[in-house]
C-alpha positions in Angstrom: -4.8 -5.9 -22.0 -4.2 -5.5 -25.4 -0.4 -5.7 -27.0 0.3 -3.4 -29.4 3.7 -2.3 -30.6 4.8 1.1 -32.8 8.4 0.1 -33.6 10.6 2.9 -34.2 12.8 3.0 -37.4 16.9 1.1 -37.1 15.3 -0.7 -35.1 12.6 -2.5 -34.9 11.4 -5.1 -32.5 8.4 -6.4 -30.8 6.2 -9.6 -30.0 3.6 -10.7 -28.5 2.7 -13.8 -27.8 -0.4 -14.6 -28.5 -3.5 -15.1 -25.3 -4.6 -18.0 -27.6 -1.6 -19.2 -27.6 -0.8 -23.1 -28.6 1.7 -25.7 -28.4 2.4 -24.5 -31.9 3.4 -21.4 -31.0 5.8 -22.1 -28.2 7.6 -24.9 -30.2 7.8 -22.7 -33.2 8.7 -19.5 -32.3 11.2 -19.9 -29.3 13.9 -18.2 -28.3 16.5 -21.1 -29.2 15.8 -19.6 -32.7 17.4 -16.7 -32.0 21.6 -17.6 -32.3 23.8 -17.1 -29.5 27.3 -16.2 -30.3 30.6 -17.2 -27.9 33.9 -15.3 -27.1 36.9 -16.6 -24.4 38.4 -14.0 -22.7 40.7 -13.5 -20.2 39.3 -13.0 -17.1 41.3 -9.9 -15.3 41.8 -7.8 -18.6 39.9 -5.6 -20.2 38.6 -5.5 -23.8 36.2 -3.9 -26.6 34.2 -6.2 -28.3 32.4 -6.0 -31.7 29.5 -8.1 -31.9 28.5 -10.5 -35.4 25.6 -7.4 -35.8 27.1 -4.4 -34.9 27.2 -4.0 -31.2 30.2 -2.3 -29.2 30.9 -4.3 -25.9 33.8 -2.8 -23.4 34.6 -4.4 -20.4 37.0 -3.3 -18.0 39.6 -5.6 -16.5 38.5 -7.5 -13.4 34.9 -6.9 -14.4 33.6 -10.2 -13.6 33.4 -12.2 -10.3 35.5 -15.1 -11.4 37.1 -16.4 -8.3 40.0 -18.3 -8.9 38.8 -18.7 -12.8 41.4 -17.3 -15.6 39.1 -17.4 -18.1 35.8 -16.6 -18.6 33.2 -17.3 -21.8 31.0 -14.6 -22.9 27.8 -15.2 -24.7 25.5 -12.9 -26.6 22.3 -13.1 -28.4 21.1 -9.6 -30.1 17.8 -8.5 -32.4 17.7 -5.3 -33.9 15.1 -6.4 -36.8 11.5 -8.0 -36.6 12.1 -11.0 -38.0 14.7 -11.9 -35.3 12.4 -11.0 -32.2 9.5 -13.1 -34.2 11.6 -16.1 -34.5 12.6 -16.0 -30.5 9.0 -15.7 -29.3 9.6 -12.7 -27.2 7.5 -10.0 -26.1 7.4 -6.0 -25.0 5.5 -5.7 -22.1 6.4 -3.9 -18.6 3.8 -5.4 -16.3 1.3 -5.8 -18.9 2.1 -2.4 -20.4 2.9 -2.0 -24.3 6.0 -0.8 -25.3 7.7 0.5 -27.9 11.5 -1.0 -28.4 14.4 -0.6 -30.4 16.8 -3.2 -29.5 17.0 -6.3 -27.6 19.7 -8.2 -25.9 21.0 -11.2 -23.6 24.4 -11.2 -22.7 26.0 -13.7 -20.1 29.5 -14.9 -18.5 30.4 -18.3 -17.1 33.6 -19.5 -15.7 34.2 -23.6 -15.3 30.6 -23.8 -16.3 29.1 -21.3 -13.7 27.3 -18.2 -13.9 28.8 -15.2 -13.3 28.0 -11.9 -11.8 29.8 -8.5 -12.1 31.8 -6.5 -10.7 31.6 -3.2 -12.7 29.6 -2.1 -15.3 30.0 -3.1 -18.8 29.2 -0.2 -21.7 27.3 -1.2 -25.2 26.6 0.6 -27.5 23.6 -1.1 -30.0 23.8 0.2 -33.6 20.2 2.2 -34.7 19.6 3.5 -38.1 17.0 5.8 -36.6 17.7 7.1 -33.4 15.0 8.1 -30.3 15.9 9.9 -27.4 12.4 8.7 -25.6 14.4 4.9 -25.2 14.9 3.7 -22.0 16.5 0.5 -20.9 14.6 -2.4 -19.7 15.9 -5.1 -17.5 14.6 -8.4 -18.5 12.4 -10.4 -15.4 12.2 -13.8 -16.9 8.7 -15.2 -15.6 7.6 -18.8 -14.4 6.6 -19.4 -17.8 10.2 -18.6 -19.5 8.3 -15.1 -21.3 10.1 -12.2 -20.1 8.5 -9.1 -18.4 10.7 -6.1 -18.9 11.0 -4.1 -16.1 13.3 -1.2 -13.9 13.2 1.2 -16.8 17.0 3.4 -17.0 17.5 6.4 -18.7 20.5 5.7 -21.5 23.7 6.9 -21.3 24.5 10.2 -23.2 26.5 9.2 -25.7 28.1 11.1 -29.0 24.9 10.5 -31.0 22.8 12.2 -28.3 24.8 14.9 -28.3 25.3 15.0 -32.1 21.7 14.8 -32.7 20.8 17.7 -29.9 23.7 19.9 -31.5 22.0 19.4 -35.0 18.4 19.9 -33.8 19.3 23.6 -32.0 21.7 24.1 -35.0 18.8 23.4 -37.4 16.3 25.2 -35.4 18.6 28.8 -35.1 19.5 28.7 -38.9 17.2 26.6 -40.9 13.9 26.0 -40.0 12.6 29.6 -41.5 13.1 28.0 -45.1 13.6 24.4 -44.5 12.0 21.2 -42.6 14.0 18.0 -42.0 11.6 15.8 -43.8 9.7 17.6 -46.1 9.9 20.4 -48.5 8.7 23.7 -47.4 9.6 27.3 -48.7 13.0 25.1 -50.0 13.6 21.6 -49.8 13.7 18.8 -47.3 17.2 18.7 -45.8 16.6 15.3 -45.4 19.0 13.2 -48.0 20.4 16.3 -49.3 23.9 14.6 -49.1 22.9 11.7 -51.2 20.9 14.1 -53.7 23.7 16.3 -54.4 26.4 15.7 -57.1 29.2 14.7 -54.3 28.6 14.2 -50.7 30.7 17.4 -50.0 28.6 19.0 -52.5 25.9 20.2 -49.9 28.7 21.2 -46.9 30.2 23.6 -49.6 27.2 25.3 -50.5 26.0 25.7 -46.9 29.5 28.5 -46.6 30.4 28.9 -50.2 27.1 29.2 -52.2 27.2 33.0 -53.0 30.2 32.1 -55.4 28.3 29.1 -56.5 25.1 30.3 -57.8 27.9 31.9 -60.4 30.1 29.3 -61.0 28.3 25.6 -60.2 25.2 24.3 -62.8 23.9 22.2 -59.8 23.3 25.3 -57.6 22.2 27.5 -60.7 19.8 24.9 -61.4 18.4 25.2 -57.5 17.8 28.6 -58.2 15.7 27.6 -61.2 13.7 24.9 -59.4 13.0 26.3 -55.9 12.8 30.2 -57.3 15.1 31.9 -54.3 18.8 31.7 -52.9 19.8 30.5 -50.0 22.1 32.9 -47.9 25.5 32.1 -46.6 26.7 30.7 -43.3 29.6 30.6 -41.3 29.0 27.5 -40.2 32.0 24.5 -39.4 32.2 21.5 -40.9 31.3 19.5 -37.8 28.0 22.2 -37.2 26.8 20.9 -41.0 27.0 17.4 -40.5 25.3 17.5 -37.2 22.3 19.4 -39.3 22.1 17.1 -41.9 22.5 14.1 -39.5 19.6 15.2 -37.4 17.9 15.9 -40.6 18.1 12.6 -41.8 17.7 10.9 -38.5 14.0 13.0 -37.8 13.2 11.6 -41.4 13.9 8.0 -40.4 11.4 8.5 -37.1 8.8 10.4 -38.9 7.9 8.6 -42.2 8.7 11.6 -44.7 5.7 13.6 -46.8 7.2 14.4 -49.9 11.1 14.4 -49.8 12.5 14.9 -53.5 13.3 12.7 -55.9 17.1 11.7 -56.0 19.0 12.7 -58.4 21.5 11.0 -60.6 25.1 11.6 -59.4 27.7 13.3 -61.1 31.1 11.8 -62.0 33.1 12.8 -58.9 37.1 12.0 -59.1 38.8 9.6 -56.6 41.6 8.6 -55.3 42.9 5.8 -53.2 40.9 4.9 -49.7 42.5 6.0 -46.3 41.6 4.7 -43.1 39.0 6.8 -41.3 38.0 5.3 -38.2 34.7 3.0 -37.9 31.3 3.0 -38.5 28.3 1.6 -38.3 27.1 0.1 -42.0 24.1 -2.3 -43.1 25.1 -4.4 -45.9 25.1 -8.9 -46.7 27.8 -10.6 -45.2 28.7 -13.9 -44.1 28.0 -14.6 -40.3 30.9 -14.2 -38.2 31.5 -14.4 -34.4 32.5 -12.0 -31.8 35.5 -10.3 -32.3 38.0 -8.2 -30.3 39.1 -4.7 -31.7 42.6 -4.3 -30.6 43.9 -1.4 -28.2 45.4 0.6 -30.8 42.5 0.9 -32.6 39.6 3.6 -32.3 36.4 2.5 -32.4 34.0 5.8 -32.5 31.0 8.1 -34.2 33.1 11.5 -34.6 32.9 13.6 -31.4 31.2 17.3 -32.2 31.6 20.2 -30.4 28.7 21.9 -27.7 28.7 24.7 -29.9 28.7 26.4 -33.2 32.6 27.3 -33.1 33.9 28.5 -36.4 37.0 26.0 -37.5 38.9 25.8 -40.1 36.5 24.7 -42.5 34.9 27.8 -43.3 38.6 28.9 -44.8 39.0 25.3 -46.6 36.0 26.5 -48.6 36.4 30.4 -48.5 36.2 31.7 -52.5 38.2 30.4 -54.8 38.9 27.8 -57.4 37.1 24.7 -57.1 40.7 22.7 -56.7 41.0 24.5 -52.9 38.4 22.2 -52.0 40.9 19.8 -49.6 40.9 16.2 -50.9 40.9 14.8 -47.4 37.2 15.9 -46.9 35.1 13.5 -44.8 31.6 12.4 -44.2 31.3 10.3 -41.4 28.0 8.3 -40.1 25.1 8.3 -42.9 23.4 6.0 -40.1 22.0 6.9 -36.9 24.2 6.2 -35.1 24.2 4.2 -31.7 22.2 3.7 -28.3 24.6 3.9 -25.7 24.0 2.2 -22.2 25.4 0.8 -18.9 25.0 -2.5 -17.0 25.3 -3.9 -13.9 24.1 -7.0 -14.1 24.0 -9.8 -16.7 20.6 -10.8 -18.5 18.3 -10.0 -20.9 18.0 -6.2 -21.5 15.3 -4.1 -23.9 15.5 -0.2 -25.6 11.9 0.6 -24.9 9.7 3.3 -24.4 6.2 3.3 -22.5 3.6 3.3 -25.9 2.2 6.8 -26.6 -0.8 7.6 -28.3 0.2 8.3 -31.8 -1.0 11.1 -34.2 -3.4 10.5 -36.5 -5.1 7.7 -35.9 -8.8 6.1 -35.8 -11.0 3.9 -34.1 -11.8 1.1 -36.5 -13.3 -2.3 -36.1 -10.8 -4.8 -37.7 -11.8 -8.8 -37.9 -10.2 -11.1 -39.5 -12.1 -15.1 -40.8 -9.8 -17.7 -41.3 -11.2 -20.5 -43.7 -8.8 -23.1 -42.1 -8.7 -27.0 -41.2 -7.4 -26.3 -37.8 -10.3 -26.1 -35.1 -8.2 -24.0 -32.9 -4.6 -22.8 -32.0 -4.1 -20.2 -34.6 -1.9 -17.3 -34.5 -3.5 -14.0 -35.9 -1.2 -11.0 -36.4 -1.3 -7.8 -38.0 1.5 -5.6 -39.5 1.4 -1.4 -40.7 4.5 -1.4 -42.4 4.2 2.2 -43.2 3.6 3.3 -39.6 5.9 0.1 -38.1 2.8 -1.1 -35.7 2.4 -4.8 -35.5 -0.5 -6.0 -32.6 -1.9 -9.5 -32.1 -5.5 -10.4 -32.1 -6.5 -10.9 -28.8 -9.8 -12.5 -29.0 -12.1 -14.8 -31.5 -15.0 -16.9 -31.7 -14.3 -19.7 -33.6 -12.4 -18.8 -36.7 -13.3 -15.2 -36.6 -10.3 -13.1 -34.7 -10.7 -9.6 -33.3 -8.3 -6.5 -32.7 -9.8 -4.9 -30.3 -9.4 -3.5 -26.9 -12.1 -3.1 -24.1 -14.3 -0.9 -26.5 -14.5 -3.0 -29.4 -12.0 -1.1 -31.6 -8.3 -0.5 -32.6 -6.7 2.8 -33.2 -5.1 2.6 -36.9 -4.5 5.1 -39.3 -7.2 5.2 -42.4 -5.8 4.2 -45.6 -2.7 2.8 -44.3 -1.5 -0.4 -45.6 -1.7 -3.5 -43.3 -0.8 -7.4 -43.4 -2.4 -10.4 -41.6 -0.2 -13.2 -40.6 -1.8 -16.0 -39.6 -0.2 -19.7 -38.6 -0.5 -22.2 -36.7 0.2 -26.2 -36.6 -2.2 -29.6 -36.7 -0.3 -33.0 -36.0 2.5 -32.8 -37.9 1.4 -30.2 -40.5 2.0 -26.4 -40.4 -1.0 -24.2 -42.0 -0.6 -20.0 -42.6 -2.6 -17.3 -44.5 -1.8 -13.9 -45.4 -3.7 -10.8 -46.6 -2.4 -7.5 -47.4 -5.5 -4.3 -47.4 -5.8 -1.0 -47.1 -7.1 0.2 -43.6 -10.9 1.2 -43.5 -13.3 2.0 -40.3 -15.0 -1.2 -40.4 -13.5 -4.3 -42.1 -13.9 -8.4 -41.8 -10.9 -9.6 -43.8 -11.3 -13.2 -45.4 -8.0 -15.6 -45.2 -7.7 -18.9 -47.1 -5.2 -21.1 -45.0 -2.9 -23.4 -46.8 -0.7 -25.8 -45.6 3.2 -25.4 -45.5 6.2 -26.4 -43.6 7.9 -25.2 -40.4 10.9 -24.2 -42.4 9.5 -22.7 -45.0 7.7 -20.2 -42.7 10.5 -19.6 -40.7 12.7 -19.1 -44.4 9.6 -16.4 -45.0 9.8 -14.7 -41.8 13.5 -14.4 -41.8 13.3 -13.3 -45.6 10.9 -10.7 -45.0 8.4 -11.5 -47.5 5.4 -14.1 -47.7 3.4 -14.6 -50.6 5.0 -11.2 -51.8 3.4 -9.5 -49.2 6.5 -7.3 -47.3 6.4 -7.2 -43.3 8.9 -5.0 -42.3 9.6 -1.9 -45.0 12.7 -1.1 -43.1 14.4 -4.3 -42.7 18.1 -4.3 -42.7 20.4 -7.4 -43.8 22.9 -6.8 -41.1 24.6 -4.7 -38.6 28.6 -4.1 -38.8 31.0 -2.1 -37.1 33.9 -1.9 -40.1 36.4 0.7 -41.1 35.2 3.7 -42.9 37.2 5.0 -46.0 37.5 8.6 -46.2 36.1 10.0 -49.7 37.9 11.6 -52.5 36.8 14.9 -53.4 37.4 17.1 -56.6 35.7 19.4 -59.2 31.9 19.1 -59.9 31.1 22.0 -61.8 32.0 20.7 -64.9 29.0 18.3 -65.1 25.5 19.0 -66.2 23.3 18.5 -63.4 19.2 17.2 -63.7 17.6 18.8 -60.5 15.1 16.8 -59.1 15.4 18.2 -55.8 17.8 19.2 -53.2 
């Protein structure tokens, strides 16, 4: 059967390995590559963990089946990017079945160097920049051959970006989507990124209940009027009902590959003052690699909680009429990510966020070949990337050194125009040999690839670094995952400022 993979957008994760697979391939791309971090803990209490990438782990006291043990040693291994499930070797197939994943996982506990099982369940919650309620969890069936088979699909817990995202989407639906779409611009503009568009990220919050006195007083919003040729009406909305709108906005973008969001637009001066704690969230950025950690008891670890409802709070008072100074200083944004998958456990292993692979719009029949002009008479590794549409497959046949993606009719369902990479690789005594080619998609292609030789590391340094030959294989890589605290942001006067509309 043939394995191919849409990856949805945080996260991102799939392979397959290959049906001409080699002693290349297994030595190469194993899952020893992909790094396991360690934790001691104390076997009878409980604790919340924060994983090197991002992951929240809570495990209640007595969890574990530790006997007489009074300590026990947790180990975790976790890919959120393409890259990482590449370097491992894994796959996503239930039962020969393609899937579609967004995270991947192994977490284990031994005690005086045995395995343990558990008791009751442990909660994680695995960090998303795009978030799909379609996941499911997979349980991990390691096979005879050490590849994994992920089977016993779970729905996921319902966890605060679930409900944040559902609140946003009925919330969007009731009092946006005559004017507005989440991802591109319609009779006005994509909400999508408004809050990085805007002059301040409160800019857009204050409109939403406030923009009658605006379109007076504020250049930004008299320039809105000028670009889009209407006003938006006012709301009563809370502050908590906005951000759940613009949340899902954003979140719909990230899943659906936007059509025409507006250009960004230079940010005016916004005055600050000093940081205050405001909980945690989850943030990409470079760091150095760290270990797991424990978050103490005192301290909260959560996406803001939002009501079931449209409830008018406070909020719409903060930012009644008035002088721009009422706006309160201790105005927060939180999460500008996705937020989190949230899940249960009962046993310890390997675990997948996957979805059973639906047909996806748009897309075409086309015959795709690739010919490898390599030294290497067999044992090569063929894959191909769609950055744009996050679909990576393997190719899984060829006659001599021509490869095929294909399934049982001779064709592969792509979408015409789209961008796509080959990757090809594979080894010859001591020496490692890869090609690449980047194209356009058309109906009937036979893609010529020059291999050269290289070094193991070197193509592992490539995969990692997300670019060989200058040819980019995941467009939505991120560095890292972290869980850190969240500043609350300073807010003051805007108006003074000239703004340059480029969108909103």
């Amino acid at each position: 059967m043939k394995r191919i993979l849409i990856l949805t957008p945080l996260l991102l994760l799939l392979f397959a390995a290959c049906k001409n697979s080699s002693k290349s391939t297994q030595t190469l791309l194993t899952a020893k590559n992909l790094k396991s971090t360690f934790i001691t803990l104390d076997a009878m209490a409980a604790y919340t963990l924060k994983t090197p990438k991002g992951a929240i782990i809570k495990i209640p006291a007595h969890a574990f089946i530790a006997g007489n043990a009074s300590k026990v040693q947790l180990e975790f291994k976790e890919a959120y990017s393409l890259q990482d499930i590449i370097m491992a070797g894994l796959k996503t197939e239930s039962n020969g079945n393609p899937l579609q994943s967004g995270g991947m996982f192994y977490i284990n506990a031994t005690a005086d160097g045995k395995a343990l099982e558990l008791l009751k369940p442990i909660k994680i919650s695995i960090p998303t920049n795009a978030y799909d309620d379609n996941m499911e969890l997979f349980k991990g069936q390691v096979e005879s051959d050490s590849t994994i088979n992920w089977v016993d699909p779970q729905p996921l817990d319902t966890g605060l970006t679930a409900k944040k995202l559902l609140l946003g989407e009925r919330l969007f639906k009731a009092n946006c989507s005559s004017c507005h779409k989440p991802n591109k611009d319609f009779t006005g503009p994509a909400l999508a990124g408004c809050r990085d568009r805007a002059p301040s990220r409160e800019w857009p919050y204050r409109f939403v209940v406030d923009c009658n006195r605006m379109y007076e007083t504020d250049p930004y919003a008299k320039a809105l009027v000028k670009k889009w040729g209407s006003k938006q009406m006012q709301f009563i909305l809370s502050k908590e009902d906005i951000h759940a709108i613009f949340d899902y906005c954003d979140n719909r973008a990230t899943l659906i590959p936007p059509i025409n969001l507006p250009d960004t637009t230079t940010p005016m001066p916004v005055a600050t003052k000093p940081a205050t704690p405001c909980g945690f969230d989850t943030v990409y950025y470079n760091r150095a690699d760290t270990g797991i950690t424990i978050i103490p008891d005192d301290t909260t670890v959560k996406q803001t909680a939002f009501p079931d409802s449209g409830a008018v709070a406070d909020f719409v008072n903060e930012f009644s009429s008035g002088t721009e100074s009422a706006i309160p200083l201790d105005f927060t944004d939180e999460s500008s990510t996705g937020g989190m998958y949230d899940i249960s456990i009962k046993a310890l292993g390997w675990y997948n966020l996957d979805v059973f692979l639906k047909a996806y719009p748009a897309l075409t029949a086309v015959k795709l070949k690739v010919q490898l002009q390599t030294p290497i008479e067999s044992g090569m590794n063929v894959f191909l990337f769609c950055p744009g549409k996050r679909l990576l497959t393997e190719a899984n046949s060829n006659d001599g050194n021509i490869f095929s993606f294909a399934d049982n009719t001779g064709t592969i369902s792509l979408a015409l125009t789209d961008k796509a990479v080959i990757l090809a690789f594979g080894s010859k005594g001591d020496k490692m040999f890869y090609g690449t080619a980047s194209f356009n998609i058309k109906t009937e292609q036979l893609i010529p690839i020059t291999v050269k030789e290289t070094t193991e590391a070197a193509l592992k340094s490539f995969i990692l670094k997300n670019n060989i030959d200058g040819i980019t294989i995941d467009l939505n890589k991120k560095e890292d995952f972290e869980i850190r605290q969240k500043p609350c942001d300073g807010m003051a006067s805007d108006t003074s400022a000239e703004a340059i509309i480029n969108g909103f």
